[in-house]
N, CA, C and O of each residue as an XYZ file, in Angstrom:
324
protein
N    -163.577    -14.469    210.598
C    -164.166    -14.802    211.882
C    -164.922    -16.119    211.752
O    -165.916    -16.019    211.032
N    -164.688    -17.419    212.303
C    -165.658    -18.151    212.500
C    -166.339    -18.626    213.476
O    -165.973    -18.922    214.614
N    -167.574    -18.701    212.875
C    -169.032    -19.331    213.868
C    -169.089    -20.506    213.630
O    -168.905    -21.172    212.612
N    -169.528    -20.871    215.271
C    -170.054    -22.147    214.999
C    -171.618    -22.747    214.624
O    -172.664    -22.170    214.921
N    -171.519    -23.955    213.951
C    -172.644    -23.797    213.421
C    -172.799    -25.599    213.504
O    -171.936    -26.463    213.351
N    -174.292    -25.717    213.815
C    -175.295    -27.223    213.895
C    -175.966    -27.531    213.183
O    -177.046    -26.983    212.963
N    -175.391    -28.792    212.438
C    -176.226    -29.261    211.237
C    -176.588    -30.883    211.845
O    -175.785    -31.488    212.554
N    -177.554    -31.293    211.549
C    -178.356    -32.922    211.529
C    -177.940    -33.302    210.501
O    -178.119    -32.582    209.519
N    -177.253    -34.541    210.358
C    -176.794    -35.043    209.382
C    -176.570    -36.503    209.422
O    -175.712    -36.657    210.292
N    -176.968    -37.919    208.824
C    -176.943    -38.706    208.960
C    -175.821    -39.685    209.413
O    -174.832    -39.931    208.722
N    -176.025    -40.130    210.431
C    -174.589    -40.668    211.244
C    -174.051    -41.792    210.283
O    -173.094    -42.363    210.806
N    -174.290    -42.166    209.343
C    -173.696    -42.834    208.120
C    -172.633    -41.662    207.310
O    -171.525    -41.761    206.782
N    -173.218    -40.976    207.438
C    -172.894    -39.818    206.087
C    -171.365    -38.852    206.988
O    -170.402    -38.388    206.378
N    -171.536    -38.797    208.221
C    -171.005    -38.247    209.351
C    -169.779    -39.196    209.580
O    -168.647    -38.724    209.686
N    -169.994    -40.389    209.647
C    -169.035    -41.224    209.726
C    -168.143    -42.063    208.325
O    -167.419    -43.040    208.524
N    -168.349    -41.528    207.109
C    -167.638    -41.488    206.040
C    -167.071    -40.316    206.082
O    -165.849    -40.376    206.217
N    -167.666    -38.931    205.994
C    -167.066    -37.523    206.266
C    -165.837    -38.046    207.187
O    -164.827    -38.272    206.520
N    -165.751    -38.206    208.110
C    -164.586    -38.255    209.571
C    -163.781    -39.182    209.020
O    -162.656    -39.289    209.508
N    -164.129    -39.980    207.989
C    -162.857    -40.523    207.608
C    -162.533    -40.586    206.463
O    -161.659    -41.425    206.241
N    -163.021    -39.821    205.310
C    -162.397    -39.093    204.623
C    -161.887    -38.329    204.623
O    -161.011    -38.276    203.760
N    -162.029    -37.177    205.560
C    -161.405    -36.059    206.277
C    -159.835    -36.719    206.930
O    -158.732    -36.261    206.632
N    -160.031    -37.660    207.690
C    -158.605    -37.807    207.740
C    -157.876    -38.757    207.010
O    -156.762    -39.159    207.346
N    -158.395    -39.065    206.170
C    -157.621    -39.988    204.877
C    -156.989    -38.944    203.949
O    -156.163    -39.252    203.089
N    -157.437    -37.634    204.175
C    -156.773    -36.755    203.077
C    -156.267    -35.161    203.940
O    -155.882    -34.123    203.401
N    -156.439    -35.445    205.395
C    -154.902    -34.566    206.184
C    -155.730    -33.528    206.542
O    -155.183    -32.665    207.229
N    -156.912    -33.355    206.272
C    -158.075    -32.308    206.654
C    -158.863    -32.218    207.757
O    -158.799    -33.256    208.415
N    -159.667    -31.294    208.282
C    -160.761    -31.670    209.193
C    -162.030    -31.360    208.592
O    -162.063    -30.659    207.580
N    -163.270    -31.899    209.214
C    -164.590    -31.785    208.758
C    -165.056    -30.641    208.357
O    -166.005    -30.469    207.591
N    -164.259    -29.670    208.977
C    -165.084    -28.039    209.420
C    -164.614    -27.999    207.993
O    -165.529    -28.212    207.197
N    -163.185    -27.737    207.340
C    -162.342    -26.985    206.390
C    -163.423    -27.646    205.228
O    -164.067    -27.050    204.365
N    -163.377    -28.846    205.491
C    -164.089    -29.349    204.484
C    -165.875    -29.367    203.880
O    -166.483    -29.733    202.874
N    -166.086    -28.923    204.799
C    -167.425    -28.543    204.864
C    -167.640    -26.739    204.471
O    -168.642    -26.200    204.000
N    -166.427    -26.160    204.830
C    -166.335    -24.824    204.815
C    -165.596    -24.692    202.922
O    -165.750    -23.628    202.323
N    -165.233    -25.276    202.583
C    -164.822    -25.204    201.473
C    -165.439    -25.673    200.648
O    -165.309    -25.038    199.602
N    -166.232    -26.698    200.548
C    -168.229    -26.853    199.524
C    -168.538    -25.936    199.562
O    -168.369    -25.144    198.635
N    -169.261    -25.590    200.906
C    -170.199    -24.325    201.380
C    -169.987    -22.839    200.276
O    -170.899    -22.182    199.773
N    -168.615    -22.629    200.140
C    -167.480    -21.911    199.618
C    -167.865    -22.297    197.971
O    -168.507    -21.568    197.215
N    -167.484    -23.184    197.754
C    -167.562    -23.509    196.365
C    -168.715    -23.217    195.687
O    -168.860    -22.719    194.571
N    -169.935    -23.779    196.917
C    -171.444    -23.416    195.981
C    -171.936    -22.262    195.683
O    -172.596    -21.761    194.774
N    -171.412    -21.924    196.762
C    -172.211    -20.075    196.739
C    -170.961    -19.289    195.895
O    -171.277    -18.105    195.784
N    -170.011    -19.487    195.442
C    -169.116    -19.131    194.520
C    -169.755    -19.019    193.271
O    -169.900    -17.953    192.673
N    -170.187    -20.264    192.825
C    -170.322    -20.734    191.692
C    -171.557    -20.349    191.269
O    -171.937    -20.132    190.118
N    -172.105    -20.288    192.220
C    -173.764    -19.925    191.359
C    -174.167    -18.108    191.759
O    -175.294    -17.612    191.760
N    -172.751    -17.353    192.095
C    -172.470    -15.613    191.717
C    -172.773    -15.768    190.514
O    -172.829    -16.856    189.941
N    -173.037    -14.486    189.940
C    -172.939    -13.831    188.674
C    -171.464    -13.929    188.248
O    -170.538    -13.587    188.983
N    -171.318    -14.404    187.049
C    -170.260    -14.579    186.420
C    -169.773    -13.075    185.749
O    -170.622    -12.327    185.265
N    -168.540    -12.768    185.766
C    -168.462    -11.112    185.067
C    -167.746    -12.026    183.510
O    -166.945    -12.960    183.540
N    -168.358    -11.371    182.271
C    -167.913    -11.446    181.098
C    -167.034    -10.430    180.801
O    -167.306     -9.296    181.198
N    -165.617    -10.716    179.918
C    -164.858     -9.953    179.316
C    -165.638     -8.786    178.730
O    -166.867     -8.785    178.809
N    -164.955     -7.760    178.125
C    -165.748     -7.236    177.482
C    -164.932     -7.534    175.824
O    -165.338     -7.158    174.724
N    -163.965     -8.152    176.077
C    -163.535     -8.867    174.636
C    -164.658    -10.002    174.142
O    -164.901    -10.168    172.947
N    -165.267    -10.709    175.129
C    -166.476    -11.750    175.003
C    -167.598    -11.458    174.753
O    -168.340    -12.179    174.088
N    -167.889    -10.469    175.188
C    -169.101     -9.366    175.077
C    -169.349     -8.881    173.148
O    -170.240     -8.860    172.299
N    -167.984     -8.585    173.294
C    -168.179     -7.964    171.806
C    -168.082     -8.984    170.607
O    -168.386     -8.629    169.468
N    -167.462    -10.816    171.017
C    -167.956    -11.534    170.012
C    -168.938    -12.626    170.118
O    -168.963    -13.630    169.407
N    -169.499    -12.419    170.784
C    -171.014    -12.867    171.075
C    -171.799    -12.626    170.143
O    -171.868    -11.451    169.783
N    -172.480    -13.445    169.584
C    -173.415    -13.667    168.509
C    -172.459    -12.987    167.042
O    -172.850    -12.541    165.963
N    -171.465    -13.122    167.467
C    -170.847    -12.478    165.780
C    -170.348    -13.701    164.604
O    -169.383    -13.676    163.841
N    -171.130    -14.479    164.742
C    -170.968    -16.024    164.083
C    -172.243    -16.114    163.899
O    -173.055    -16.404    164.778
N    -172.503    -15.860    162.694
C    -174.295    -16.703    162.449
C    -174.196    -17.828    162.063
O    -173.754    -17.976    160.923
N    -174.518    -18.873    162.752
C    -175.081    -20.453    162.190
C    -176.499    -20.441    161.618
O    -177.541    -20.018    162.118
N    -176.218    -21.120    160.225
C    -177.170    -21.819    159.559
C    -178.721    -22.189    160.710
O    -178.512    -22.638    161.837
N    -180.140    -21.929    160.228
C    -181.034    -22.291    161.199
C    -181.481    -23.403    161.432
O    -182.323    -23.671    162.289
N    -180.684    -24.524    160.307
C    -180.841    -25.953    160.880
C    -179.650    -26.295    161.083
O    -179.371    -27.280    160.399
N    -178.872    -25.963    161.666
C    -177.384    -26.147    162.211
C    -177.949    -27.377    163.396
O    -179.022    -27.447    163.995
N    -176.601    -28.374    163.434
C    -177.082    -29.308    164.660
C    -175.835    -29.448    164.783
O    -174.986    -29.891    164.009
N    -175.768    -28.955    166.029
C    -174.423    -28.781    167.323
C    -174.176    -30.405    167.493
O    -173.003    -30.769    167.411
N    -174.940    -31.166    167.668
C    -174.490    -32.621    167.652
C    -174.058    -32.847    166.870
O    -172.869    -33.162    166.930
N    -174.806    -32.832    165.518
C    -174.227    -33.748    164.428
C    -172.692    -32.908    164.001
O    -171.811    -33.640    163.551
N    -172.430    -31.669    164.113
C    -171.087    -30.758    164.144
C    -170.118    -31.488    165.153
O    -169.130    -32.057    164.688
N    -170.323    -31.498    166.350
C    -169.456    -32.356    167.266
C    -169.389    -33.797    166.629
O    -168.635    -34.109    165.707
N    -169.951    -34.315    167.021
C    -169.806    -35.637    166.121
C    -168.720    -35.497    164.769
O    -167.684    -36.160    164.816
N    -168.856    -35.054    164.167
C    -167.995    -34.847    162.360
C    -166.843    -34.653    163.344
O    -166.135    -35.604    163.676
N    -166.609    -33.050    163.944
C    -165.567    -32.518    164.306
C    -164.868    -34.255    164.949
O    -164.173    -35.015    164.275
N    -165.246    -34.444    166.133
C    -164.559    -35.551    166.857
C    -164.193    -36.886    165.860
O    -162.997    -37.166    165.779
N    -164.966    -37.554    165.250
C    -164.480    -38.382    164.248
C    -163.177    -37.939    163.291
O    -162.088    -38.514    163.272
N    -163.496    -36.983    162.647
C    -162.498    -36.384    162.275
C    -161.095    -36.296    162.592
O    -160.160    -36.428    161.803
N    -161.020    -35.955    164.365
C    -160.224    -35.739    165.193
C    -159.635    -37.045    165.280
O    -158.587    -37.272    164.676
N    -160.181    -37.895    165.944
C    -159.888    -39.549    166.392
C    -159.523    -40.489    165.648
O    -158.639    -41.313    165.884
N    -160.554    -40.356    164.211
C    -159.924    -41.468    163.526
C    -159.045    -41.328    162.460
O    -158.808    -42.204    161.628
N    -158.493    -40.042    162.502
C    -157.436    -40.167    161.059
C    -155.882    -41.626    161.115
O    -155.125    -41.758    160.153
């Protein structure tokens, strides 16, 4: 079912929207309705496997482990052979 709905929005910002919207075959609403969509998606509760669940924390790293300096090695490694 959709409602309609009134937002204030800067007639700069309004008038890039309207023509990005039809530079890419869309209208404002879909596109506005599909952010709207995306945000409140994304910031749900995520459901974890329960295969993920069970290897969670089953890797102990060293307590001066540095995730940077590990990425770093790993990627050099990777790139410059």
């Amino acid at each position: 079912m959709n409602t309609k709905l009134t937002l204030q929005v800067d007639k700069s910002v309004i008038e890039r929207a309207k023509k990005y919207a039809a530079e890419t075959g869309r209208s404002l609403s879909e596109i506005i309705e599909n952010y709207l969509n995306n945000l409140t998606e994304s910031n749900a509760k995520q459901k974890i496997s329960p295969k993920l669940k069970k290897i969670v924390g089953a890797v102990k790293l060293p307590d001066k482990f540095d995730e940077k300096k590990a990425l770093q090695y790993y990627l050099k490694q990777k790139h410059l052979k």
